[in-house]
N, C-alpha and C positions, 0 to 999 in steps of 0.2 A: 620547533622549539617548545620547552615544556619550561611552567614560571615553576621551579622549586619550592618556594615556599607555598604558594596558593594552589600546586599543583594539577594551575588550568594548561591546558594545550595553548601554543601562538601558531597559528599554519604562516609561513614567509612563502611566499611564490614573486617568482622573475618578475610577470606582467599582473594589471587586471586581470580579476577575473571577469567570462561573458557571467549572463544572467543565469543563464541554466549550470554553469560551471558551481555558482555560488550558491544552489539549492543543493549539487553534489555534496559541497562540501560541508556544508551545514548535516547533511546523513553523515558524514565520517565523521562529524564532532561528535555527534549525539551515540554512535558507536564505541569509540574512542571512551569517553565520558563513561560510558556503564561497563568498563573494563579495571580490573583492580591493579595499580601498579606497583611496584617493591618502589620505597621510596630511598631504599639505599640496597646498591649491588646492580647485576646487569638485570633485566629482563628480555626473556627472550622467549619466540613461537614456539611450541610443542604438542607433537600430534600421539596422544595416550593412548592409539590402538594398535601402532606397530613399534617393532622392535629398535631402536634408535632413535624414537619420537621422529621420525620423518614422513611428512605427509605424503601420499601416492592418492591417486585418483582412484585406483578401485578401492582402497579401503574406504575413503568419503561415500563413495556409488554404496559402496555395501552398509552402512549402517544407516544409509538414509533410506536403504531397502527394508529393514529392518528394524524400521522406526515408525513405529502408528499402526491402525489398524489396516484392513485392505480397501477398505470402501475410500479411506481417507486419500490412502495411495493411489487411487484409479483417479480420484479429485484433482490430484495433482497433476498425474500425466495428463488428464484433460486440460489443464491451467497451460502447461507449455506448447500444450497446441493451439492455443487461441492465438489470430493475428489481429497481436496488440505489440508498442514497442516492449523490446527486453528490461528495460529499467523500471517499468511498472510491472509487468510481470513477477520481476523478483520484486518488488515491495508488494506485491499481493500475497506471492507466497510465502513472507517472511510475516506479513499481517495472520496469514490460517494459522499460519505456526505462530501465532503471538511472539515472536520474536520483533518487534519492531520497537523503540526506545519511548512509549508512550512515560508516562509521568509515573503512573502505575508501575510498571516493568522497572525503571529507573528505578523506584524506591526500594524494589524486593534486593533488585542487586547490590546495595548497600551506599547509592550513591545518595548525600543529603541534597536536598529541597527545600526548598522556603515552604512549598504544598505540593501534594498529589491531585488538586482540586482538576479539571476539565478545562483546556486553555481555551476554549473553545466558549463553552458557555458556563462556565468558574460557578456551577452548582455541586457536580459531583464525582466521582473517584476517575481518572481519565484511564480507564481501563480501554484495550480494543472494543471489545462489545458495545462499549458506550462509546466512544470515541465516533466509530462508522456505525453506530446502530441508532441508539437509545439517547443521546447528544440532542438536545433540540435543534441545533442547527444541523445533523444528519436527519435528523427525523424529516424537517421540512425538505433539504432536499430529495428524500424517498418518496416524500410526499408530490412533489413536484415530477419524479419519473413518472409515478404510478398515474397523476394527473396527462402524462404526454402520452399515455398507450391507453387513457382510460381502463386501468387495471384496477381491480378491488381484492385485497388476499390480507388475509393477517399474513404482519410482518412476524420471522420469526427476531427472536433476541439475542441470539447465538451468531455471530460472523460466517464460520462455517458453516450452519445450517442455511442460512442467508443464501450464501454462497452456491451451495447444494440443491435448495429449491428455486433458484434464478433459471427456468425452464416455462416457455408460454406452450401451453398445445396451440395455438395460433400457425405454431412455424415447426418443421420438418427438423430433422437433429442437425442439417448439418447449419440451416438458418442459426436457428441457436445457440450452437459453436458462436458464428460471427456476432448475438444477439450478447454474448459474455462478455463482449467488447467493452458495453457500455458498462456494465460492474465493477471490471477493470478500469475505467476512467472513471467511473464516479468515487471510489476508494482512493485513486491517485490525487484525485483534485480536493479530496475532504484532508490528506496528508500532506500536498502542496498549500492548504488554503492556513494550515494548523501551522505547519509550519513559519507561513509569513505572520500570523498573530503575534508569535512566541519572539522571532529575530527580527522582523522587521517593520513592528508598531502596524501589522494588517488589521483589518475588521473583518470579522465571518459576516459573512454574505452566504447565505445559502441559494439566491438566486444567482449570482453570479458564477456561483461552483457548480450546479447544473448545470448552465450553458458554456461554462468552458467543457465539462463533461460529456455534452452532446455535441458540440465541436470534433473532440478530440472522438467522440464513438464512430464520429462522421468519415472525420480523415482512416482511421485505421480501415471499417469497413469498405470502403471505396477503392480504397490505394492499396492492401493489401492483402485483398480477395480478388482472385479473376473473374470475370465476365456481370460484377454487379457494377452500374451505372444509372447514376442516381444525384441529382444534384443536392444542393443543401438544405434548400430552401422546401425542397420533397421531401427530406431526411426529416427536417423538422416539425414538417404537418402533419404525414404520413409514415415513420420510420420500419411499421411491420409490413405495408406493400413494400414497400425496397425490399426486402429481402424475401418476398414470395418470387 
């Protein structure tokens, strides 16, 4: 249901939602939200690269071939190979591509806001970059990896560059494959943690969002790579023997 005059969305669903249902839905609000609707006549989907606006899958394949540089595109097919789940995966890659509903993003699209301010730590613009980089509550959790592997590197500022240099010589390519893992949960859990701030009266904790981070690096590498076996508690003290 859509309220006409205030035109906010209402979602009706049969039952409760689980817990993980209602982080989904809160991503299709914030979607939804940064989309412009006719507020009189129908609206309806249309796809502007083929002939009857009809969407087909190789036309999607083909301009998302066709889109960015090469280096950026090898990024990505690297990104779908990591085993990590698929619902973080696509919010990682909807994050390189700035596509994700920060406060920033939301404003260029013409949706009003009370601020563009940072929900996180309400200093400054909540762009991605800042959001997962530059944020003091992302900063300490960065801070917090780099203290678990005894890592010392200028951070870059950039998401994708981030992203890009997330390589240890410590560990062999395909270690590092599995070692993306953890990037991918640290980025999900800094977008899960923003998001319970914003809907459901959360406090950023930046230690808390690392250790569900290193949890979740824990469970993917273990359970969905073969022949690594490694308990938690190793995972935690040691995480770059695990994966030698």
């Amino acid at each position: 249901m859509v309220n006409v005059e205030s035109f906010q969305w209402k979602l009706l669903w049969r039952r409760e939602l689980f817990e993980w249902e209602k982080e989904l839905q809160e991503q299709l609000l914030l979607i939804l939200n940064t989309t412009q609707w006719k507020r009189n006549g129908s609206n309806d989907w249309i796809w502007g690269k083929e002939e009857g606006n009809s969407y087909i899958v190789k036309s999607g394949y083909a301009l998302l071939e066709n889109t960015g540089d090469r280096m950026v595109k090898e990024e990505f097919q690297m990104l779908w190979n990591l085993k990590a789940a698929p619902l973080a995966l696509f919010l990682v890659w909807r994050v390189l591509w700035n596509r994700i509903p920060t406060r920033a993003n939301l404003a260029v699209r013409g949706v009003q806001l009370v601020s563009t301010t940072c929900s996180m730590c309400n200093m400054y613009e909540e762009s991605v970059d800042h959001l997962f980089l530059n944020c003091d509550i992302a900063r300490k959790v960065w801070d917090n990896y780099d203290k678990w592997i005894d890592n010392t590197t200028v951070r870059p500022h950039s998401i994708l560059n981030h992203f890009q240099s997330f390589y240890l010589m410590k560990l062999n390519n395909k270690s590092n494959l599995v070692w993306l893992g953890v990037w991918v949960a640290v980025v999900w859990e800094i977008w899960v943690q923003r998001n319970k701030v914003i809907f459901n009266e959360g406090v950023d904790d930046a230690v808390e969002i690392f250790s569900l981070a290193q949890l979740k690096g824990w469970l993917w590498a273990k359970y969905k790579n073969i022949g690594l076996y490694f308990s938690l508690a190793e995972w935690l003290l040691c995480p770059l023997q695990c994966l030698k």
